[in-house]
N, CA, C and O atoms as a GROMACS GRO file, in nm:
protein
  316
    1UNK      N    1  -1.951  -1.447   0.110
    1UNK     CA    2  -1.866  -1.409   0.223
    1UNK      C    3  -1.720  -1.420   0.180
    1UNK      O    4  -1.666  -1.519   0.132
    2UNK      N    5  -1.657  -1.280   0.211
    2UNK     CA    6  -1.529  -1.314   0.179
    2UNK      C    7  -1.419  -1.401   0.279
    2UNK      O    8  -1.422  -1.416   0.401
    3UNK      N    9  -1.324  -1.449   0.182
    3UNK     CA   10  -1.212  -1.566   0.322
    3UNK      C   11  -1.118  -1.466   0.330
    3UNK      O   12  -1.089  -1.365   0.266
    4UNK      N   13  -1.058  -1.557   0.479
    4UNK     CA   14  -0.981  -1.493   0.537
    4UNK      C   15  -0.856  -1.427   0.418
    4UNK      O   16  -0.817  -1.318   0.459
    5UNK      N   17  -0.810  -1.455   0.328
    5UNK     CA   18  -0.693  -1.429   0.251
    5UNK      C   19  -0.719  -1.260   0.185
    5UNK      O   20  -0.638  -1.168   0.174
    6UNK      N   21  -0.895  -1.269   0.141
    6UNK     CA   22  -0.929  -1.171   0.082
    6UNK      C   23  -0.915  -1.078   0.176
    6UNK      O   24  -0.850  -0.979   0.144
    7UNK      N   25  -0.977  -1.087   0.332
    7UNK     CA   26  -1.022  -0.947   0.389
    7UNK      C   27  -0.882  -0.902   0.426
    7UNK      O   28  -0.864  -0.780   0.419
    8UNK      N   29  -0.772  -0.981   0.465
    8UNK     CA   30  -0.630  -1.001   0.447
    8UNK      C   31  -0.587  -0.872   0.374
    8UNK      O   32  -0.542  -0.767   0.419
    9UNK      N   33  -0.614  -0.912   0.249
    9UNK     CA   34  -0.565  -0.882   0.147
    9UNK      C   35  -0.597  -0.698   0.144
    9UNK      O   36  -0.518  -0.605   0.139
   10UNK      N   37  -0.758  -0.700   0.152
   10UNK     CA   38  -0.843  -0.610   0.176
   10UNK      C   39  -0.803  -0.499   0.262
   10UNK      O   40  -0.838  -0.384   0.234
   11UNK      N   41  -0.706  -0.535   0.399
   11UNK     CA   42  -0.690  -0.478   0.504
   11UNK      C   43  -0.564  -0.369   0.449
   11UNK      O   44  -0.551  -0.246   0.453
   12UNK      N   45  -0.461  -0.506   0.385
   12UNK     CA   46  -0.325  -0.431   0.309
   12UNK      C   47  -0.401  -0.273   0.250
   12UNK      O   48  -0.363  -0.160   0.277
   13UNK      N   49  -0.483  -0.302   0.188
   13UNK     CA   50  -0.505  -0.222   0.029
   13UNK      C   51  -0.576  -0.021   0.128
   13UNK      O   52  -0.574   0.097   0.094
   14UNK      N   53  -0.616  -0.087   0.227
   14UNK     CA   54  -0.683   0.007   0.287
   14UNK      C   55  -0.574   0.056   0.361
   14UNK      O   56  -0.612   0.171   0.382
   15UNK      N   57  -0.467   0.047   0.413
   15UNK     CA   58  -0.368   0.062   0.510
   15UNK      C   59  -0.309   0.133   0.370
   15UNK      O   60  -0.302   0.256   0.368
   16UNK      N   61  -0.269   0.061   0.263
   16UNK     CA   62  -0.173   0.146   0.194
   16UNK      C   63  -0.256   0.274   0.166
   16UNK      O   64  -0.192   0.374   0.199
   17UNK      N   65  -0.379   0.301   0.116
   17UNK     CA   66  -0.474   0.371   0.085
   17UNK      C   67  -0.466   0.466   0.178
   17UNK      O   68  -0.487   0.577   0.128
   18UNK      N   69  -0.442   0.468   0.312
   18UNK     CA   70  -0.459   0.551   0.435
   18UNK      C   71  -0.318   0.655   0.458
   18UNK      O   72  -0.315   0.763   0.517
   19UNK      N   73  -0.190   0.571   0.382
   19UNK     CA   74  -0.109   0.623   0.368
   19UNK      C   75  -0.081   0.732   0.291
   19UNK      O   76  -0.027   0.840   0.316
   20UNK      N   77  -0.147   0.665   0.157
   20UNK     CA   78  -0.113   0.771   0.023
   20UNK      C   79  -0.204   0.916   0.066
   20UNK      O   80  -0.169   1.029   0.033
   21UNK      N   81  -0.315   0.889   0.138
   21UNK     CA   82  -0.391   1.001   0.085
   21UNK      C   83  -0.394   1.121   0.156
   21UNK      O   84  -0.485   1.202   0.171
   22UNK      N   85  -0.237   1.118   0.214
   22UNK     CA   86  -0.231   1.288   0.285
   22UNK      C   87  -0.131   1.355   0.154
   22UNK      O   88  -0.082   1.468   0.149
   23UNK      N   89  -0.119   1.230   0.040
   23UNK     CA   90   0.017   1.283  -0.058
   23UNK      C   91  -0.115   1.319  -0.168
   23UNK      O   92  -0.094   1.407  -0.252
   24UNK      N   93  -0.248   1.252  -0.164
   24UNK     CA   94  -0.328   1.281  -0.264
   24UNK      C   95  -0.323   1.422  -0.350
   24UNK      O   96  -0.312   1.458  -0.467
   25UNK      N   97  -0.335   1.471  -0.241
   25UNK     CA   98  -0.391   1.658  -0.347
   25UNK      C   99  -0.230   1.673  -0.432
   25UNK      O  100  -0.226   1.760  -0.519
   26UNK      N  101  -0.128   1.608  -0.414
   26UNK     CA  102  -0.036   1.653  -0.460
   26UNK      C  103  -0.037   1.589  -0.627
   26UNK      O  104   0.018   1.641  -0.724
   27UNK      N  105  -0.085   1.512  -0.625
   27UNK     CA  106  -0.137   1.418  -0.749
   27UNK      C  107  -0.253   1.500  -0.815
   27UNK      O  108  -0.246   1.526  -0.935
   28UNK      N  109  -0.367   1.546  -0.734
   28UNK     CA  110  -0.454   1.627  -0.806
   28UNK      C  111  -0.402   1.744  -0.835
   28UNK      O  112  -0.436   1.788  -0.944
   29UNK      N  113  -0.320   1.818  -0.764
   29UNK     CA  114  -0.262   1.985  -0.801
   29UNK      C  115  -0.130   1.942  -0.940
   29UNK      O  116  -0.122   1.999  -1.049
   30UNK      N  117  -0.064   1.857  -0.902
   30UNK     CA  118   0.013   1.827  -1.057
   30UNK      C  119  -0.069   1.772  -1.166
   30UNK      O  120  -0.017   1.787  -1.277
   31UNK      N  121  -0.174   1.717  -1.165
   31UNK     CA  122  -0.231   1.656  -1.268
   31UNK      C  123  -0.333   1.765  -1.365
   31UNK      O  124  -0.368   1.740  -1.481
   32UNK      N  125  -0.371   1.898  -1.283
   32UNK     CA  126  -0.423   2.005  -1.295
   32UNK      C  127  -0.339   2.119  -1.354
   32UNK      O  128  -0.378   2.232  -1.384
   33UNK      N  129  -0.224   2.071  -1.363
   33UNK     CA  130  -0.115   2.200  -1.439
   33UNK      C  131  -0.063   2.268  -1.360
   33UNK      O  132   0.004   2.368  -1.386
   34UNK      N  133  -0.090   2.215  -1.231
   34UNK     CA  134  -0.055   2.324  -1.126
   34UNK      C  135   0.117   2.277  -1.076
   34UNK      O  136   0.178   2.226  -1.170
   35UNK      N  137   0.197   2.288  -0.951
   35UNK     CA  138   0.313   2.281  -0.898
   35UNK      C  139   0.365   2.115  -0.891
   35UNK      O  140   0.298   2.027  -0.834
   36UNK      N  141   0.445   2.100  -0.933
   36UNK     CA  142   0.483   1.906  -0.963
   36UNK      C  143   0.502   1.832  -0.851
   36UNK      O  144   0.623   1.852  -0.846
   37UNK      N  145   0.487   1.781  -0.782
   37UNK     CA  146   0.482   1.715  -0.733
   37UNK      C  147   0.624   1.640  -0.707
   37UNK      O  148   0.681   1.575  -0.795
   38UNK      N  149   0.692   1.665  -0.529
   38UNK     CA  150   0.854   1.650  -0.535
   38UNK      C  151   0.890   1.512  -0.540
   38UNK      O  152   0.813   1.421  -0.508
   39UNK      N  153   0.991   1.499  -0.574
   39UNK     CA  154   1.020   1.322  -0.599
   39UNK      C  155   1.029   1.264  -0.503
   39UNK      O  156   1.017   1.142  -0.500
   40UNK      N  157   1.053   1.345  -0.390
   40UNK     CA  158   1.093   1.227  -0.252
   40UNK      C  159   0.931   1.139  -0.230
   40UNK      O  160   0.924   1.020  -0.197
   41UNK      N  161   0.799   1.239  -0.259
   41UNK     CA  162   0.707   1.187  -0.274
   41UNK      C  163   0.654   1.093  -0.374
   41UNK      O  164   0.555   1.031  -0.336
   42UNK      N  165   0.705   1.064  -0.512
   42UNK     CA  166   0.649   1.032  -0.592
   42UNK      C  167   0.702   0.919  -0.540
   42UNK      O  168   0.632   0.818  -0.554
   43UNK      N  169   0.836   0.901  -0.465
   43UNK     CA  170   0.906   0.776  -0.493
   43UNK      C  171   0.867   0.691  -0.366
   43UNK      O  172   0.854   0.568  -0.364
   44UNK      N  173   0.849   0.786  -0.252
   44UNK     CA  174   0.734   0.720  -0.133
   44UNK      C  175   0.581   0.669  -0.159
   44UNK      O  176   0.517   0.595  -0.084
   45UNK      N  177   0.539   0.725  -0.280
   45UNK     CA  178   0.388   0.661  -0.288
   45UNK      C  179   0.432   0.542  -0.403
   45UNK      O  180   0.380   0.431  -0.403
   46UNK      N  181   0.503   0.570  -0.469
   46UNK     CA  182   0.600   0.414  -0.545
   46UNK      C  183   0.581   0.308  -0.472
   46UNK      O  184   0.503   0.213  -0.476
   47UNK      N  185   0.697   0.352  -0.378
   47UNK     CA  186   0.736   0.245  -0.243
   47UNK      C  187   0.570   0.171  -0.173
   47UNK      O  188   0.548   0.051  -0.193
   48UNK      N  189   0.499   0.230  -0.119
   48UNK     CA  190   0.372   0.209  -0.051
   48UNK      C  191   0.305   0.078  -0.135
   48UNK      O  192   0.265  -0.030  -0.091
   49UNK      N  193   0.310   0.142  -0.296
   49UNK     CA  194   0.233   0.079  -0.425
   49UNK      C  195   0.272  -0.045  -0.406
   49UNK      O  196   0.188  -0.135  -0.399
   50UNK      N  197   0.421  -0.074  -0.396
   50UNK     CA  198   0.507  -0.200  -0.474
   50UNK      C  199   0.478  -0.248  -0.295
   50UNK      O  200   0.393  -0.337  -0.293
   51UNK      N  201   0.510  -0.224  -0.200
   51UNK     CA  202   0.497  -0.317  -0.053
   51UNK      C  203   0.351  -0.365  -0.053
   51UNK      O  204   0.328  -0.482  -0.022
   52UNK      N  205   0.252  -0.281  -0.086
   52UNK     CA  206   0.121  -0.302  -0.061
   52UNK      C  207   0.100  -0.464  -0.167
   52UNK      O  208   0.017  -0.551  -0.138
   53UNK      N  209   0.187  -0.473  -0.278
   53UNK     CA  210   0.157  -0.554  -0.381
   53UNK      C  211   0.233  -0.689  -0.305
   53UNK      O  212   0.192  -0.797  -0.262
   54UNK      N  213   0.350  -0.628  -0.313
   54UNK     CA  214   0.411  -0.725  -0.228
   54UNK      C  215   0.343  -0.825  -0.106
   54UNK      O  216   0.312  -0.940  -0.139
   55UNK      N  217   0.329  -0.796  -0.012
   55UNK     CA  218   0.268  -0.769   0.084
   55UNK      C  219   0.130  -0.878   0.066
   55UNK      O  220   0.109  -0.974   0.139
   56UNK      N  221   0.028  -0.827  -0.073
   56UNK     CA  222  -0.064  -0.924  -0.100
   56UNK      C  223  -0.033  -1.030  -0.159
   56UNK      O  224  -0.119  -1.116  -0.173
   57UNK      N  225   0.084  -1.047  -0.204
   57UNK     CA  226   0.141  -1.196  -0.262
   57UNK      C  227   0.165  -1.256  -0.175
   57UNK      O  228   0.124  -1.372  -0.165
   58UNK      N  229   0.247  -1.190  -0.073
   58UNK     CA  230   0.285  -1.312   0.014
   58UNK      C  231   0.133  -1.356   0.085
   58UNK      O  232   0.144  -1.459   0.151
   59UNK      N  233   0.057  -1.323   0.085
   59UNK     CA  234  -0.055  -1.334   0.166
   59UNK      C  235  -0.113  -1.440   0.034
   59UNK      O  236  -0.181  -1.540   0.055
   60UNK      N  237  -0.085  -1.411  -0.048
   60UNK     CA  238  -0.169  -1.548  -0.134
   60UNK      C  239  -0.104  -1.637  -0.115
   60UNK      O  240  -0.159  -1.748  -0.109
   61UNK      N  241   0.062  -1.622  -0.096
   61UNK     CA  242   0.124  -1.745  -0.080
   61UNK      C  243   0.129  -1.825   0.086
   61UNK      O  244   0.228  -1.881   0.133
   62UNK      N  245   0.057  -1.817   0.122
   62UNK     CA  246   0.064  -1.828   0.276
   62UNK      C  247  -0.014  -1.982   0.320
   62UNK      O  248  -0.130  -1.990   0.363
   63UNK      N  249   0.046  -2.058   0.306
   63UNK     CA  250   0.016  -2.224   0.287
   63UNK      C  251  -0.104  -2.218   0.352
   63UNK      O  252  -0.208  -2.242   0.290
   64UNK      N  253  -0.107  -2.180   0.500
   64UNK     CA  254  -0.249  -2.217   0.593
   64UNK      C  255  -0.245  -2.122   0.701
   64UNK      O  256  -0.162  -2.047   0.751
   65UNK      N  257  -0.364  -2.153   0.720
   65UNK     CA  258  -0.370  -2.009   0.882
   65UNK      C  259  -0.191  -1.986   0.936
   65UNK      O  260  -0.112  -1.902   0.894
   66UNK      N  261  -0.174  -2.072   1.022
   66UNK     CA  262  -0.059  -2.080   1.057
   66UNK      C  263   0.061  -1.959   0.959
   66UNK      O  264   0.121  -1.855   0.986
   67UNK      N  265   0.053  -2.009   0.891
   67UNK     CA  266   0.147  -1.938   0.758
   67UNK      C  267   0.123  -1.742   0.738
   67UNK      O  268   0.204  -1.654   0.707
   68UNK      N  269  -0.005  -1.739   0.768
   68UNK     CA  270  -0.060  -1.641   0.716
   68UNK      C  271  -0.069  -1.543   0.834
   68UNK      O  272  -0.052  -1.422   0.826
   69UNK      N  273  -0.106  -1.638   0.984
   69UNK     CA  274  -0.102  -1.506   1.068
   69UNK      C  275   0.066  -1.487   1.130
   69UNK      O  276   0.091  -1.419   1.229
   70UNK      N  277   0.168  -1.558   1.052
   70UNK     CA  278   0.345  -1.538   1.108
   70UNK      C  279   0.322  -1.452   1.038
   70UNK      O  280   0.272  -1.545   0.974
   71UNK      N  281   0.300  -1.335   0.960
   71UNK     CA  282   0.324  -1.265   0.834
   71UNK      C  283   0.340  -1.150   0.867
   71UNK      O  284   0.236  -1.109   0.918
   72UNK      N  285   0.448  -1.046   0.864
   72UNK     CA  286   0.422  -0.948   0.950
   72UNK      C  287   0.497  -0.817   0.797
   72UNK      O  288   0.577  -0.823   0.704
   73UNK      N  289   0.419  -0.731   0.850
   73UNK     CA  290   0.417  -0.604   0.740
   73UNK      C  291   0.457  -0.480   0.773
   73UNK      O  292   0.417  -0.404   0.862
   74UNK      N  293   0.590  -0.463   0.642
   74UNK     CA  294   0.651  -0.325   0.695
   74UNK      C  295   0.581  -0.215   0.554
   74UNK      O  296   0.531  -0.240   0.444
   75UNK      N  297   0.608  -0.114   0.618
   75UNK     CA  298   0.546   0.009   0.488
   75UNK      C  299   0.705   0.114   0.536
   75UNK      O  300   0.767   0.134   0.641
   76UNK      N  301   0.720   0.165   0.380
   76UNK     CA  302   0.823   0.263   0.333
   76UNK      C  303   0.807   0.348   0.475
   76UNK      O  304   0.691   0.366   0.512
   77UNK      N  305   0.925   0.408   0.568
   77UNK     CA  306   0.911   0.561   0.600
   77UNK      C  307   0.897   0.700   0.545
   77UNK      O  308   0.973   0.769   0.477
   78UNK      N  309   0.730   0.730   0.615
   78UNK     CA  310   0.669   0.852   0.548
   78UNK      C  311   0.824   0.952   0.557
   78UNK      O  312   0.913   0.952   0.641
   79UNK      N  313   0.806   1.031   0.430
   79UNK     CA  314   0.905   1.155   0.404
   79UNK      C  315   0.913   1.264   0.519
   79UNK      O  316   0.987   1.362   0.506
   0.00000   0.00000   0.00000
């Protein structure tokens, strides 16, 4: 059974995941040779990457319940 820190953690990874993947095909159509992919995006699914990471540190660092449910989470504004 996973603890609370993991599904925590778990929840981040799926939230950032939910974000990226309306930018997905843009990653598969540039990675395919096809049209590149614009920077305002590359640098918004950046952003998502590094908060989402973020985001799970502080959640490891989170002394005790208490600690962990004050914790409140911002994500980049979509482009």
């Amino acid at each position: 059974d996973k603890g609370l820190k993991s599904r925590e953690k778990e929840n981040i990874n799926i939230h950032a995941g939910n974000l990226l993947q309306p930018t997905d095909w843009m990653v598969i159509r540039e990675a395919d040779g096809g049209t590149a992919m614009p920077s305002n995006i590359k640098t918004y699914r950046a952003a998502v990457r590094t908060k989402a990471n973020t985001h799970c540190t502080s959640i490891d660092n989170a002394a005790d319940v208490d600690a962990l449910a004050a914790l409140t989470f911002d994500w980049p504004a979509k482009p």
